[in-house]
C-alpha positions in Angstrom: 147.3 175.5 87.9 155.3 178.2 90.6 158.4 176.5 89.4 160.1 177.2 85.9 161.6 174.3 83.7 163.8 175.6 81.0 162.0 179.2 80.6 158.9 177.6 80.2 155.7 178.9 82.0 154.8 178.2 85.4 152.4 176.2 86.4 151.1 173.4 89.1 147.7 171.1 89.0 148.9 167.8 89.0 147.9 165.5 92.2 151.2 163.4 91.9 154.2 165.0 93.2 157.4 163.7 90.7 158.8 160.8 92.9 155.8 158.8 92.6 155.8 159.0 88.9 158.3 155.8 88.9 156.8 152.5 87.4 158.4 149.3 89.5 158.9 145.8 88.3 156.4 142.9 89.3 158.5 141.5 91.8 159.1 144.8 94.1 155.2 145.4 93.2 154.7 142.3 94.8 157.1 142.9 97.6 156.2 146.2 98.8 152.0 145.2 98.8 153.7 141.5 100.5 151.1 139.6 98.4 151.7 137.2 95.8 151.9 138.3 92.0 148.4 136.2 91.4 146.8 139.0 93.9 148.7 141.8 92.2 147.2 141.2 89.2 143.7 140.8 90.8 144.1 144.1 91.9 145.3 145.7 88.0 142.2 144.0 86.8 140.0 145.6 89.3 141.8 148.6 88.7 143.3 149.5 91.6 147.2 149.3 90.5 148.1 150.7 86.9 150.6 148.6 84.8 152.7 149.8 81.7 154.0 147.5 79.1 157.8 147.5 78.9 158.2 147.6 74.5 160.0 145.0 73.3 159.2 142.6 76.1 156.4 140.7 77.7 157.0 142.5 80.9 154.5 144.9 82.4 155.5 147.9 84.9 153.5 148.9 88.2 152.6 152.6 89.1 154.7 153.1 92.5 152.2 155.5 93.5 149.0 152.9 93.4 151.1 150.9 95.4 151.9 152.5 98.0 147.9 154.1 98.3 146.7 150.5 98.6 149.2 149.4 100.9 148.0 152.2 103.2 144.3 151.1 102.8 145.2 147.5 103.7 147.4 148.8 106.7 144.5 151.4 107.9 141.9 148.3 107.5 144.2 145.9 109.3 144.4 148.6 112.1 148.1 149.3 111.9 150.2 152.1 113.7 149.6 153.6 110.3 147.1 154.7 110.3 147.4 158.2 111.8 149.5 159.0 109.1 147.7 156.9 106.7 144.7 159.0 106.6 145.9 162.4 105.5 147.5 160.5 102.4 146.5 160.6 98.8 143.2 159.0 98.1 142.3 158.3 101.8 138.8 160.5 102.2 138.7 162.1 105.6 136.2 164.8 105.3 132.3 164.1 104.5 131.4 166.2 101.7 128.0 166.8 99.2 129.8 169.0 96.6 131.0 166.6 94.5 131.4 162.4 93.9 134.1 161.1 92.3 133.6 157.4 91.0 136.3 154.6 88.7 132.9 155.5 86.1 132.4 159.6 85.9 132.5 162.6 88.4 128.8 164.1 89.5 128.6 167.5 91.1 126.4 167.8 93.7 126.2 163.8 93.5 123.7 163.3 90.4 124.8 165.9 87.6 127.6 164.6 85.7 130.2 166.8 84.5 130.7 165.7 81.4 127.0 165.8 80.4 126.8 169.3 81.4 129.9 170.5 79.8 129.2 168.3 76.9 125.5 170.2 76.7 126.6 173.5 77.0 125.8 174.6 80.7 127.1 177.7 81.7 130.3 177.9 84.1 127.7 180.2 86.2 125.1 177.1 86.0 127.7 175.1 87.3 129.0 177.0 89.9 125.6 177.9 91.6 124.6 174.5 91.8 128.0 173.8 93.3 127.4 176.5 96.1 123.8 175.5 96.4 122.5 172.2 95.6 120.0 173.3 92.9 120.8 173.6 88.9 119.2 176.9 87.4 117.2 176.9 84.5 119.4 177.0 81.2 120.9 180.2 80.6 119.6 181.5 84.0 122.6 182.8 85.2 123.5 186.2 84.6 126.3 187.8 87.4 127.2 191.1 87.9 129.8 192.8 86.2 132.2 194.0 89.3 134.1 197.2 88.7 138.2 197.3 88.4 139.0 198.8 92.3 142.8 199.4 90.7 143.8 200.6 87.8 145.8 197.5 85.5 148.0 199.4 84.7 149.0 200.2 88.3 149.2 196.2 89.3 151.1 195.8 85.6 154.2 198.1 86.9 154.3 196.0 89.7 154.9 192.8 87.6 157.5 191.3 85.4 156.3 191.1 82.1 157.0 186.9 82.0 155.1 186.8 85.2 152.7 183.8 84.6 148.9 184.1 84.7 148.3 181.7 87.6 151.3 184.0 89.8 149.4 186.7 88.7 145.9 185.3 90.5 147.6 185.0 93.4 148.6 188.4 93.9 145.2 189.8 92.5 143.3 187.9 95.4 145.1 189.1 98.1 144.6 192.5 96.9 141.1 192.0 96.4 140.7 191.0 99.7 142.8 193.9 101.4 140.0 196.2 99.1 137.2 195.1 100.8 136.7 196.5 103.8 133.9 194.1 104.5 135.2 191.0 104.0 134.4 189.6 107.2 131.1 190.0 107.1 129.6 187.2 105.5 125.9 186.3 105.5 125.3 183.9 102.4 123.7 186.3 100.3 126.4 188.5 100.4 129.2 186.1 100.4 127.8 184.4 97.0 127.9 187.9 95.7 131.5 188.1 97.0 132.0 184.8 95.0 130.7 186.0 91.8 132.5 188.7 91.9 135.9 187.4 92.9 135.3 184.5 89.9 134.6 187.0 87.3 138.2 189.0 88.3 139.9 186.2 88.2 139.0 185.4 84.4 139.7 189.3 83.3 142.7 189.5 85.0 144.9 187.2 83.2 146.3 188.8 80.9 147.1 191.8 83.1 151.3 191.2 83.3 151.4 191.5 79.8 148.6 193.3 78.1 146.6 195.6 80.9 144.9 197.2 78.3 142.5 194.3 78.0 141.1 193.5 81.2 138.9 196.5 81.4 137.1 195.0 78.0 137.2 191.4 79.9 135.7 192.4 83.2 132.7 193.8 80.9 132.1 190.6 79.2 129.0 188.8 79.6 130.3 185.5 81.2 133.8 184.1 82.5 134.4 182.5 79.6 133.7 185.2 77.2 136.4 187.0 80.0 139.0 184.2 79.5 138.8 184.8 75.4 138.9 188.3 75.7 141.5 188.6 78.2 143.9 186.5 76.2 142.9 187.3 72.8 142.0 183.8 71.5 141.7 183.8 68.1 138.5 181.5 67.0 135.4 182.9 67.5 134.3 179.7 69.3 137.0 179.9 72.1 134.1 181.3 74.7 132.3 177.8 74.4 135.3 175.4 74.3 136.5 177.5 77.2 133.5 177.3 78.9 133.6 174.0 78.9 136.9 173.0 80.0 135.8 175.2 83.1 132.9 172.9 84.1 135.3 170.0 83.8 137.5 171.3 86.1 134.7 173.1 88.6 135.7 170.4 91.1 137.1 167.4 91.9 136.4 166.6 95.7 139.4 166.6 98.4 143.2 167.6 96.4 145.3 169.2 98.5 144.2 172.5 97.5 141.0 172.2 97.8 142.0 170.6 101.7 143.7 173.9 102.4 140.6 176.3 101.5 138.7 174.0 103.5 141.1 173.9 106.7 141.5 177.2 106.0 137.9 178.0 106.3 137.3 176.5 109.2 139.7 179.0 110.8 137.0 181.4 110.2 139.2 183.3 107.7 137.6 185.5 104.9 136.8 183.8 101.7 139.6 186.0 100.0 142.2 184.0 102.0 140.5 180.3 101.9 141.0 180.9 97.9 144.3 182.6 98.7 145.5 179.8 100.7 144.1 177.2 97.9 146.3 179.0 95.0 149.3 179.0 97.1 148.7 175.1 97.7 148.6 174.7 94.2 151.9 176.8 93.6 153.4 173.8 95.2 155.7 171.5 93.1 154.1 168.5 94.7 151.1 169.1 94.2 151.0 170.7 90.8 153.1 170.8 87.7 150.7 168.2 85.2 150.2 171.0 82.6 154.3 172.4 82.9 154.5 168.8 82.4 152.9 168.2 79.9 154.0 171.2 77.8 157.7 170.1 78.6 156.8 166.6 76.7 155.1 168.3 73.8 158.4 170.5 73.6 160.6 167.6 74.0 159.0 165.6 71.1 159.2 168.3 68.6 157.8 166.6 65.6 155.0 163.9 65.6 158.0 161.4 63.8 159.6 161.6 67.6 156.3 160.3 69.6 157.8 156.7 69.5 161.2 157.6 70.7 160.1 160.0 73.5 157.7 157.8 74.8 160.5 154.6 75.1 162.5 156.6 76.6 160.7 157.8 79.6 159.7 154.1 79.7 163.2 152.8 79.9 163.8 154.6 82.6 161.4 153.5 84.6 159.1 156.7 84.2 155.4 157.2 83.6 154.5 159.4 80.5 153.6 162.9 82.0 150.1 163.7 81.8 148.8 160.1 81.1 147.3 157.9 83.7 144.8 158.4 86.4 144.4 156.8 89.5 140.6 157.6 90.3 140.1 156.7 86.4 141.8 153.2 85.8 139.9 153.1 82.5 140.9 156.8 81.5 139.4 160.4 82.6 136.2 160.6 81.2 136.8 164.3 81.5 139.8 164.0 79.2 137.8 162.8 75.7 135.8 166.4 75.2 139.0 168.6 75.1 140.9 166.8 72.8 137.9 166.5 70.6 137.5 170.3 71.0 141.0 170.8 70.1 140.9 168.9 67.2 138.1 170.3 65.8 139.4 173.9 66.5 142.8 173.7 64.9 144.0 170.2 64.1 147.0 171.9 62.1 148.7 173.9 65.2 152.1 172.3 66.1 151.4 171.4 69.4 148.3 169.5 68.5 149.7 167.6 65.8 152.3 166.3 68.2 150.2 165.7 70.8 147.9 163.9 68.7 151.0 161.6 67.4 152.1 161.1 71.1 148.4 159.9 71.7 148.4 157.4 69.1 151.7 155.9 70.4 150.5 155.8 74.3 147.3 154.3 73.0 148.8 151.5 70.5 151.1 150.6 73.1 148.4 150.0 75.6 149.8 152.7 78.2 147.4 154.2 80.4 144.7 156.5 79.0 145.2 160.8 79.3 144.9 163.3 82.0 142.5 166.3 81.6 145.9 167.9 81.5 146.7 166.7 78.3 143.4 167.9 77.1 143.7 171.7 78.9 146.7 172.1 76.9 146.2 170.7 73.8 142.8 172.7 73.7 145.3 175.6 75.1 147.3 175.3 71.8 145.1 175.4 69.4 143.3 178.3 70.7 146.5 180.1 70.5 146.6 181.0 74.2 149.9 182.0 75.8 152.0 179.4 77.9 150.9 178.2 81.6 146.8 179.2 80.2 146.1 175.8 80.7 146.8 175.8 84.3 145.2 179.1 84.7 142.1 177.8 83.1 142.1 174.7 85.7 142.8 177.3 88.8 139.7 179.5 87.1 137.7 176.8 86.9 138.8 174.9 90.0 137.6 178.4 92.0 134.2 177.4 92.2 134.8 174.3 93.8 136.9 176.3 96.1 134.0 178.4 97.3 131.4 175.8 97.5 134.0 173.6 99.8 134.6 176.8 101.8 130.8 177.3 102.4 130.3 174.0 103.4 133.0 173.7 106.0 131.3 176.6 107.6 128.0 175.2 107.5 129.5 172.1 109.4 131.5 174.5 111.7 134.5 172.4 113.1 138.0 173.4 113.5 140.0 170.7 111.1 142.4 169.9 113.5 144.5 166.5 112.9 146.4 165.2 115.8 150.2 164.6 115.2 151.7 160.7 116.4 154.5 160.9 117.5 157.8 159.1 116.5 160.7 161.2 118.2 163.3 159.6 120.7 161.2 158.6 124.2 161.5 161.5 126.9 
């Protein structure tokens, strides 16, 4: 959803890797965009550069990392030597895609269903997944998949693992031997590479809990859906962990171009199997630069302790210079809209777990303050918490969910049949 931080599970999701989590003054805002402050705050009002208050002060604080995107987009429109380099940066779209559109307002798969409507109304993970891969919505309920048989024992892939190993190493592993299992795996007309698909999701869920309970994923892998997998798997203790699940793995079924999502797609274009586009995608994600939000987020929750502390932690990051992990989006200047339903569903589920409580605190102080508005990270691991899952499930749940955009980016890029290819400019001493 990887790197440990002080024993704690590892995980990686975030789009932001950790230098551009500084927040600058004004006056090197200004500077580095070489506009006047009037313009800079034209562009926080249109949304295109967050700003933090500094407490205590009438001073505001600019996301480095808005910055520097929009000073790429000016360069790239002015038609700099940039722009070569420009492109392949974050937020510059270089692909044409139909799978998803992301917009300051909502996300819509597929360009017309919103996400949060159909998470909000109970559509199937399945549901959502086929109309991902194909364009067309099934009927409610209309999705029934396969249940794939085990072709290991758990146990013999358990002995294999450390115990600690966390669920979202443990994916990684499980796909590439999934793909050295099937002998077919090249051969991929649609019909039997969406059945490839279906199966490979539906592993992924019962498989999570393998490093440390094997025992379980033979139950999981008979479940009915992947969420009813996910609950089984780990154990969750309310009997409406299926549906919350279920629904924080529409939210996260896709999210257009990240930089795993890139590398199933460049991947694909190889004409690799769809076992190593998904591989490649996880091991993108195992990167500290591109992931980390939920690690980081847990670390924060850890580091407050006690509601009473949500004050104090928060200054602090602020005074030195530092944006509050997990809040702040830069596609979402008025807050994730995807963000709202999981830490309702938390709340509802087990307002009382520790976690949640300071969470909920930290919220309130963010919010008075008029900081920037939560991540779905926040909201995976809140809703995480107070389903009693183990550490890194948040993550996991994103990479789970995250799978089926995976495969429907990976079907596309065949269907348009190029070789991704960028050219390199280069900037070495002259021959």
């Amino acid at each position: 959803m990887d790197r440990r931080r002080g024993g704690r599970s590892q995980s990686r999701f975030d789009h932001r890797p950790e230098r551009e989590e500084a927040l600058v003054p004004a006056r090197e805002a200004a500077a580095l965009l070489g506009v006047k402050r009037s313009t800079l705050y034209t562009y926080v009002s249109r949304g295109l550069v967050r700003c933090v208050p500094v407490q205590g002060t009438k001073e505001n604080r600019y996301a480095r990392a808005d910055l520097e995107r929009l000073k790429v987009r000016h360069d790239a429109r002015a038609g700099h030597a940039a722009v070569a380099a420009g492109a392949l940066r974050w937020g510059e779209p270089v692909i044409d895609s139909a799978v998803s559109r992301v917009e300051a307002q909502g996300l819509a798969y597929r360009g017309r269903h919103s996400a949060v409507v159909l998470a909000t109304e109970g559509r199937s993970f399945e549901d959502v997944a086929e109309l991902l891969w194909s364009g067309v919505l099934p009927e409610p309920r209309g999705t029934t998949w396969r249940v794939p048989r085990a072709p290991f024992a758990p146990a013999a892939l358990a002995a294999l693992l450390p115990r600690s190993t966390p669920p979202a190493e443990v994916l990684v592993t499980l796909v590439s031997l999934l793909g050295a299992r099937d002998a077919v795996r090249f051969a991929a007309p649609p019909d039997r590479e969406l059945a490839r698909a279906r199966s490979l999701l539906r592993h992924l869920a019962a498989w999570v809990c393998v490093a440390r309970a094997p025992d379980r994923v033979g139950p999981a892998l008979r479940e009915r859906t992947v969420a009813d997998s996910l609950a089984r798997a780990w154990a969750a203790r309310s009997p409406r962990a299926p549906a919350v699940l279920n629904q924080a793995l529409v939210l996260c079924a896709d999210h257009e171009l990240n930089v795993s999502t890139f590398a199933a797609r460049v991947t694909a274009s190889s004409g690799a199997d769809l076992y190593a586009c998904v591989g490649a995608a996880m091991a993108a994600l195992s990167g500290s630069r591109h992931g980390g939000a939920c690690d980081r987020v847990e670390a924060l929750l850890a580091e407050v302790g006690r509601p009473e502390r949500a004050k104090e932690v928060v200054s602090t990051y602020l005074r030195r210079g530092e944006s509050v992990p997990g809040f702040g989006h830069r596609l979402y200047p008025q807050g994730d809209p995807r963000t709202p339903a999981l830490i309702q569903a938390a709340l509802e589920l087990r307002p009382q777990a520790r976690a949640v409580r300071v969470a909920s605190a930290v919220l309130e102080v963010t919010r008075a303050a008029g900081h920037p508005a939560p991540s779905m990270e926040v909201g995976l691991v809140m809703l995480a918490e107070a389903l009693g899952l183990p550490k890194g499930a948040a993550a996991t749940v994103f990479a789970v969910g995250r799978s089926a955009g995976w495969v429907a980016h990976v079907l596309e890029q065949r269907e348009q049949g190029h070789l991704l290819r960028p050219r390199a400019r280069y900037v070495g001493p002259p021959p």
